[in-house]
N, C-alpha and C positions, 0 to 999 in steps of 0.2 A: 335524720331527726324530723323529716318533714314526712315521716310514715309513705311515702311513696309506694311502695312493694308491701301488698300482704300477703300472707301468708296463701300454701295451695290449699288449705284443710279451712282457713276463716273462708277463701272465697267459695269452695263448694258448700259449706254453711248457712251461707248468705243466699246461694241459689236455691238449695233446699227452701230455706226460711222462705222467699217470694213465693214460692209454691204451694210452701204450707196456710201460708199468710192469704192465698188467694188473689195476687197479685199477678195482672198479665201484663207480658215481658213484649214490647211493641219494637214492631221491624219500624226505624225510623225512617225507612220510604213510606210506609201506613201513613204516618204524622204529615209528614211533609207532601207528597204525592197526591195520598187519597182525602186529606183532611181531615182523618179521624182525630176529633179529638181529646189530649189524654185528660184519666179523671185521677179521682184520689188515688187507686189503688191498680195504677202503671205504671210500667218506668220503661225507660229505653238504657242500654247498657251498651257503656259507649268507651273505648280504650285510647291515649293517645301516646305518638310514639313510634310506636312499630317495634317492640321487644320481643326477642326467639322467646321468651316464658310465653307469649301468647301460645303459640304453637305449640308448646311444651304442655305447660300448666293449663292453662282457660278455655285453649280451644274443647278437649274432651269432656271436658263440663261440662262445657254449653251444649254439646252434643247430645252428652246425656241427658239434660234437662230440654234439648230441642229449644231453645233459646236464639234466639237473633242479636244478630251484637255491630256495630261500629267500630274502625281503627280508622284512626285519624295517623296516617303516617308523614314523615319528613321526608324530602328528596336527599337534602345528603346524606343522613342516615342510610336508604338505602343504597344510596353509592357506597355506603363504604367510607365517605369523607370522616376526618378526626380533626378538631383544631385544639386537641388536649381536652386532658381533665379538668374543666372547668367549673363543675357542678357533679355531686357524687352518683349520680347517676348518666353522667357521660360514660363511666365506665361498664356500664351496664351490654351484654351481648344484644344486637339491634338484627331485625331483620333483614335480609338483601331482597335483589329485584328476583331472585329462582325462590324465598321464602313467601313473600308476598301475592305471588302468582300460581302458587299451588294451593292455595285459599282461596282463588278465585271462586274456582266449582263449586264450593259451600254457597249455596243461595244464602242462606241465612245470615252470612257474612255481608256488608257494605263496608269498601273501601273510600279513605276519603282522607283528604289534605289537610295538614300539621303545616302548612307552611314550607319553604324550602331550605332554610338553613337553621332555623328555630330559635332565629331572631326574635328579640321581643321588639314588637311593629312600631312601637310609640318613639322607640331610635331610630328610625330607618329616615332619606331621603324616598321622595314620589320612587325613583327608580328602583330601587330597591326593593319599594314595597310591591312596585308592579312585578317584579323579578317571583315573590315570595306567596301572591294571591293568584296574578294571570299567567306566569310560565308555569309553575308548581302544577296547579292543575293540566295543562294541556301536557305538561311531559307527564302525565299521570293517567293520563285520558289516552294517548301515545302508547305506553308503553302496557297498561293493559286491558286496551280495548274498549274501557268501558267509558261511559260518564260519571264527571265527578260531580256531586251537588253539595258537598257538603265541606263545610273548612271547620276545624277549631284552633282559636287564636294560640298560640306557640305563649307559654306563660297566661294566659290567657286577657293579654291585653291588646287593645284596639286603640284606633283612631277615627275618627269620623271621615279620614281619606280614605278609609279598608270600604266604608258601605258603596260607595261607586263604584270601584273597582269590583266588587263582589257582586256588583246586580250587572253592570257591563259582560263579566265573564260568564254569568250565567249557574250562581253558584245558588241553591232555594232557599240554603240559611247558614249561619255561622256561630260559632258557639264560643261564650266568656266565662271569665273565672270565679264567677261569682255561682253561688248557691241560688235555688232557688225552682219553681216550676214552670214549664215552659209557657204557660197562661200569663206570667205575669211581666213576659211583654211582647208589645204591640209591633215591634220591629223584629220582623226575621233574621237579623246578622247580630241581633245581641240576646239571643236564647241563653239562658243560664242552666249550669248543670250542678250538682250535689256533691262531689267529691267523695267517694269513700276511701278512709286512711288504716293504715293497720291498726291506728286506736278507736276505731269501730269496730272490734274484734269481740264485744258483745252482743247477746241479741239486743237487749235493751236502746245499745248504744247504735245497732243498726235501723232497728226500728224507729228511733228521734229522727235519723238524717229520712226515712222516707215518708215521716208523718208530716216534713217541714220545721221539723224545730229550730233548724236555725237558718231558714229560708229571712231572717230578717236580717241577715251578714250581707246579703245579695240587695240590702237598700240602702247600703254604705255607699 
């Protein structure tokens, strides 16, 4: 009910449409590394999770449109961990540590942390959350070689004990559940992102979420 999963045919679409629209599609190392910064008409396209449909569905897209993109993935997920059907997309196929690491070689790919058990943070104990912000990454950093700079909040909720933790670890920004673009704030660990649902399945309705129409949900 929460449009979670859309469709393979809405999202190739949607990539057309940025193309057609004139819209360029920014490696979020650009944003965050080199300072470029974004204007009306770019987006960064950012997945979380770590779901086999990326590989399946989205990866060849982006391919074919030469696109740069983000997964923000979980550690148990790629363990393999279940603690039941909790949420109807617990059941969903997750990618493992041989899925994730044959996506490495895509430059245009950026790997990045969901968190470790996809907790939502604002329950957690300090321990926990240090479990979920500074192990997450370094067993990520560990296991595939690279550096991780980037987190998005699991639900996309925070605490103001996640920003220490996040600047200690050495993480450049972190991302919440609110809508909105990334100019409109000042702190790097609470970047707002836009959500696309499968009832953005029109152009019309695509083009409101990236003109900011309802970029004023994200000042709730």
């Amino acid at each position: 009910w929460m449009g979670l999963r859309i469709k393979t045919a809405d999202f190739q679409k949607q990539m057309q449409l940025l193309k057609d629209w004139g819209y360029d599609v920014l490696d979020i190392r650009d944003v965050f590394d080199k300072g470029f910064l974004p204007n009306r008409k770019t987006v960064i396209l950012t997945f979380d999770d770590g779901y086999k449909d990326f590989i399946i569905n989205v990866l060849p897209i982006l391919e074919e449109f030469r696109y740069p993109a983000t997964i923000f993935v979980t550690i148990e997920y790629l363990e393999g961990i279940r603690k039941g059907i909790v949420n109807y997309w617990d059941g969903w196929d997750k990618m493992n540590w041989q899925d994730i690491k044959s996506i490495i070689a895509n430059k245009r790919i950026t790997i990045a942390c969901h968190g470790f058990s996809h907790s939502r943070f604002n329950r957690l104990k300090y321990e926990n959350l240090f479990k979920e912000i500074v192990d997450s990454k370094k067993i990520l950093e560990f296991e595939l070689g690279k550096k991780i700079d980037f987190l998005a909040y699991p639900h996309g909720i925070y605490t103001k004990e996640c920003f220490k933790l996040l600047k200690e670890s050495g993480y450049k920004a972190a991302f919440v559940g609110k809508p909105g673009k990334i100019g409109y704030s000042k702190n790097v660990y609470k970047i707002k992102r836009t959500e696309i649902s499968r009832y953005d399945n029109s152009s019309f309705d695509f083009l409101k979420k990236l003109n900011g129409s309802y970029d004023w949900l994200g000042l709730l």
